[in-house]
C-alpha positions in Angstrom: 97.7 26.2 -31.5 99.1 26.7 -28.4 98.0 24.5 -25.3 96.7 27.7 -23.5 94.6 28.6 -26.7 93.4 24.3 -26.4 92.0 25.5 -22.2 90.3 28.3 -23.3 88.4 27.0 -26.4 88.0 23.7 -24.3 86.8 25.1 -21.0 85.1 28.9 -19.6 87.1 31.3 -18.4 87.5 32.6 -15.1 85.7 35.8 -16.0 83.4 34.0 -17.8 81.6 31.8 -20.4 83.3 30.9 -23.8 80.7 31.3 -26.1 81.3 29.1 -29.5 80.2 30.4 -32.6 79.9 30.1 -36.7 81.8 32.8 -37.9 81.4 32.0 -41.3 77.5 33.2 -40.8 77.1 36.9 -41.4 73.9 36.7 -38.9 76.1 34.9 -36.5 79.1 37.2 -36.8 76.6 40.5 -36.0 75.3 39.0 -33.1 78.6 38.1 -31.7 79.2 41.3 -32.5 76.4 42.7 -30.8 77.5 40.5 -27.3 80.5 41.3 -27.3 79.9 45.3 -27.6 77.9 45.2 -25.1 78.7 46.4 -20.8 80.3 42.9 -19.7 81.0 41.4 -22.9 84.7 41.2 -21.9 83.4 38.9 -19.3 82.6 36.1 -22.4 85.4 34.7 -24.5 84.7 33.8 -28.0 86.0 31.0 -30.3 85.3 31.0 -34.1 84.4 27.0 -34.5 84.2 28.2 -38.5 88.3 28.0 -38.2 90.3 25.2 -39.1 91.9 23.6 -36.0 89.1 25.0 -33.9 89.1 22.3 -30.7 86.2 22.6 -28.4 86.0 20.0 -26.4 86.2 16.4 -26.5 82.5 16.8 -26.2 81.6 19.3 -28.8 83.0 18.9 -32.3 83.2 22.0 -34.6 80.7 20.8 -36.7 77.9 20.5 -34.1 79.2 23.3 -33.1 78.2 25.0 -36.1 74.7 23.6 -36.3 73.5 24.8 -32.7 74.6 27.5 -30.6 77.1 26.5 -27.4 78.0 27.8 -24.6 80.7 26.8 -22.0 80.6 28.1 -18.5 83.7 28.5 -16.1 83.0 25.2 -14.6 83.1 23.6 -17.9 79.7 22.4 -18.1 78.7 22.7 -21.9 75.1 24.3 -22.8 73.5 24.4 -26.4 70.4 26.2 -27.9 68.3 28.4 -25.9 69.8 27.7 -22.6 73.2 28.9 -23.6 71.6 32.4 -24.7 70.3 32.9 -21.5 73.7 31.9 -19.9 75.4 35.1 -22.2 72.2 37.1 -21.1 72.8 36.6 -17.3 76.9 37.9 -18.1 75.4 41.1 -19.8 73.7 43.6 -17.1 71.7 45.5 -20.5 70.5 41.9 -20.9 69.8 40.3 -17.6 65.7 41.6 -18.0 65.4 38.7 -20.7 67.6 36.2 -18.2 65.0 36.7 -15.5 62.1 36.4 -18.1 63.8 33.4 -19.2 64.3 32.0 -15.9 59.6 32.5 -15.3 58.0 28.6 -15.1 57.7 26.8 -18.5 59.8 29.7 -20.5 62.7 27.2 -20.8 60.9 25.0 -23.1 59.4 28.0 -24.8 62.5 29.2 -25.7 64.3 26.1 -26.8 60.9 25.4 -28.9 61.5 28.7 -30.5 65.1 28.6 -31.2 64.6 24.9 -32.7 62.1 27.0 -34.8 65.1 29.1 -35.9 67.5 26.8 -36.8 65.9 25.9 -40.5 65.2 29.3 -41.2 68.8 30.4 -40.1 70.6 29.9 -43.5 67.6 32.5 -45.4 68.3 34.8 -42.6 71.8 35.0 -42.5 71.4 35.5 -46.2 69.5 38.4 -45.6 72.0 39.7 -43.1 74.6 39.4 -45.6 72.5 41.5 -48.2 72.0 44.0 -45.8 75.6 44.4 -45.2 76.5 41.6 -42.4 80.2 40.4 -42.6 81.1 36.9 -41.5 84.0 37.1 -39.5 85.8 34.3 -42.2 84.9 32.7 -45.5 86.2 29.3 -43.8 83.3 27.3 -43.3 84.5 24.3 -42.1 81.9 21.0 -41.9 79.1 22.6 -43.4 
């Protein structure tokens, strides 16, 4: 790995948030997918942390990684679970409706309730994305 590939998995870009994700889960994979497809998703880099070698940070380990969605923004301030969603969500203008919703008083804790909600689940879920025809981006999954 070369020492530029190191800065941008360790740190956001200038154009925007590196967004760190399992790309071993089918479910995971199509919603990266689905980000990156979308008007400004060339604004977010993305790093599979399901790769072996994957270095994130010396405070986010591949592993952890892998259990809870991150996000790093440009000024390398590291953001898990529902807060990082809505920092990909402010990026994306086809998105930016469910930032401001996000952004209303006492939807932060809402929304990280709900996506602690998600986590168990995740695993039947991606499951069911795979029979439905989901692709993980790898068959690596590293630390699982």
């Amino acid at each position: 790995m070369t020492q530029a590939t190191q800065d941008t998995e360790m740190a956001g870009t200038e154009n925007g948030p590196v967004v760190y994700y399992d790309g071993s889960c089918p479910l995971c994979t199509a919603e990266i997918g689905h980000y990156a497809g979308q008007p400004g998703g060339d604004r977010l880099s993305f790093v599979d942390v399901s790769q072996p070698g994957t270095n994130p940070g010396p405070d986010l380990t591949p592993r952890d990684a892998m259990r809870r969605f991150h996000v790093r923004l440009p000024d390398g301030r590291l953001l898990s679970g529902a807060r990082a969603f809505v920092a990909i969500w402010e990026v994306l203008p086809r998105w930016r409706w469910a930032a401001r919703i996000a952004g209303l008083p006492g939807m932060p804790t809402v929304l990280e309730l709900a996506y602690r909600a998600f986590l168990p689940v995740r695993p039947l879920l991606s499951r069911i994305a795979a029979a439905l025809g989901a692709k993980p981006a790898n068959s690596c999954p590293q630390g699982k």
